[in-house]
Each structure stands twice: as structure tokens, then as C-alpha cells.
N, C-alpha and C positions, 0 to 999 in steps of 0.2 A: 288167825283170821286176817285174810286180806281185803282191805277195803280199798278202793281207789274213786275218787271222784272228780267229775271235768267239769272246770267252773264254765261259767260261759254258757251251759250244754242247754237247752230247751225243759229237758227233766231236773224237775226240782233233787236238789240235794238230798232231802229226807226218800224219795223214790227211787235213787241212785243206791243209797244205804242198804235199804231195804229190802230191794231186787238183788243185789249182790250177796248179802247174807243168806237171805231164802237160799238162793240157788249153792248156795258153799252147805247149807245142810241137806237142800235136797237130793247134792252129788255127794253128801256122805263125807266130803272134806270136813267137816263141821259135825263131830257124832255127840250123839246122848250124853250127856256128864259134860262134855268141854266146857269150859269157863271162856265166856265173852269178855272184853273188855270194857270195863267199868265204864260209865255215862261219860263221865268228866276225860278218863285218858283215854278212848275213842275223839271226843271234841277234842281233845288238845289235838293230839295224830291230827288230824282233819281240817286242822283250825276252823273249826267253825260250832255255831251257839252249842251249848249244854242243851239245849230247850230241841232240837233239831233232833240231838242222838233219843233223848228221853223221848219224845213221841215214836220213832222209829222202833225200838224197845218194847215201848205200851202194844203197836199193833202186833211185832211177831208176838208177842207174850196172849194179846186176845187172838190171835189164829192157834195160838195150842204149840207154836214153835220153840219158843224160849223159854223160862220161866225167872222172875226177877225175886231172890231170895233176900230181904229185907238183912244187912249186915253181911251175906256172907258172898254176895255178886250176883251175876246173871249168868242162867246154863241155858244149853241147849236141852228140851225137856226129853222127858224117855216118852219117846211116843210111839203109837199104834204103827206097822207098818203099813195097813191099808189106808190111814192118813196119808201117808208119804207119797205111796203108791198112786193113790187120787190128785194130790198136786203133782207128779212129776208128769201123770198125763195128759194133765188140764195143760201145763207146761209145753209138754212135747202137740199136742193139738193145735196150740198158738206159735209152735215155731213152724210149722208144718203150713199153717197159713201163712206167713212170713213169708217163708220159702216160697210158694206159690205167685206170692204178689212180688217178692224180687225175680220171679223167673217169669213170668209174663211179661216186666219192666225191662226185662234184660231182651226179649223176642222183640218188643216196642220198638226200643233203641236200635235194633240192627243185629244184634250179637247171635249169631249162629247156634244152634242146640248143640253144636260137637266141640263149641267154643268154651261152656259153661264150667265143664271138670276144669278146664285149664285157669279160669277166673275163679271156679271154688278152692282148688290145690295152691293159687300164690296168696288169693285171702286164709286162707288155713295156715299156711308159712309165713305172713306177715303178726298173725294172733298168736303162733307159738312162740316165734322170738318175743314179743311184749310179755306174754306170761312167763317165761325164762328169765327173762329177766327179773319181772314182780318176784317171783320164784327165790330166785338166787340173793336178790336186794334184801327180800324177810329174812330168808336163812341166816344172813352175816348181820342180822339185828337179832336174831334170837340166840345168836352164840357169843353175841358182846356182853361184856362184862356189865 
């Protein structure tokens, strides 16, 4: 599981958690059985409070996401597919409005409708070198000794 968090950022730190997890099980990065990382070595990784991860936890655990087994860790739960199915759409509807409010924002500005692919295609190339990176950084942590 990859977590990454921007201090400074407007979105509180346990929001940042939260939304990045959901979304790593709702792409299926994150399936049924995996074992998350314990309260404590999450907050260490993170530097930040015990109290922070454990709420973040408590909520995926009451939406039916994770499940927190008393001694033996926290998994992602074996859940319904039409659960899944129903957040990934509620999901995809909120990016959809996004999308609408940055491409209205972008006609605002000036920015031409045959301009758009070409500003979608170099942000799309700037997000996959970052995740290449996150990408390659876990790997050579999960193969150290």
C-alpha cells in the first residue's frame, strides 16, 4: 500500500489517508485478504499521530472496506461486488463533474477546446513519472532486507 501525504495541503491528513486508500481498493490495487499496515507502522511511515491513522481505519472499517481483526491486523474485507461497483460510480460521477468545472475554467481562461488534449496528455505525463517513481521507490523497500 502506497500512501503519500502533502503537508501544508488545505485537505486534512486523515482525508488525504483515506481517499488514497479507498481509491487503491476501489482500483483493485488493494484486494480482499491483503493485510494493511498496522496503526502504529502506518504513523511511524507518515510521521504523524497514532490517533490520525486509527480514526482513518475506524471509518474505512464502518463503510464495510477494511476489517480491523483484534491481534491479528487489519485486511481489506471480502466484499460484495455491487458494493464496489456503487462506489466506483459515485467516484467516476464526481470526477466527471470535476472534469466539467476544470474545462469550463480552462474556456474562462482563454484556452482553446483543441488545446485541452494537449494540456490533458502533458498532465497525464507529468502524474505518471510521479507514480513511476512512488512505483519503483516501494518496490526497492519491499525487496530490502
Amino acid at each position: 500500500m502506497i500512501v503519500r501525504i502533502v503537508r501544508g495541503s488545505p485537505v486534512p491528513i486523515s482525508r488525504q489517508i483515506d481517499a488514497q486508500v479507498r481509491a487503491q481498493i476501489l482500483a483493485g490495487k488493494l484486494r480482499p485478504g491483503d493485510q494493511l499496515p498496522s496503526v502504529r507502522l502506518l504513523a511511524s511511515e507518515l510521521a504523524i499521530n497514532v490517533n490520525t491513522v486509527a480514526r482513518v481505519y475506524g471509518r474505512l472499517s464502518a463503510d464495510g472496506l477494511i476489517e480491523l481483526r483484534h491481534g491479528n491486523g487489519t485486511f481489506v474485507t471480502q466484499r460484495r461486488k455491487s458494493a464496489v461497483d456503487a462506489q466506483l460510480g459515485r467516484r467516476r460521477r464526481e470526477f466527471s463533474q470535476e472534469l466539467d468545472a476544470l474545462v469550463r475554467r480552462a474556456l474562462m481562461l482563454g484556452i482553446a477546446v483543441d488545446e485541452l488534449p494537449v494540456w490533458l496528455a502533458e498532465s497525464t505525463e507529468r502524474i505518471q513519472k510521479d507514480v513511476a517513481f512512488v512505483d519503483s521507490y516501494s518496490s526497492g523497500l519491499e525487496k530490502s532486507p
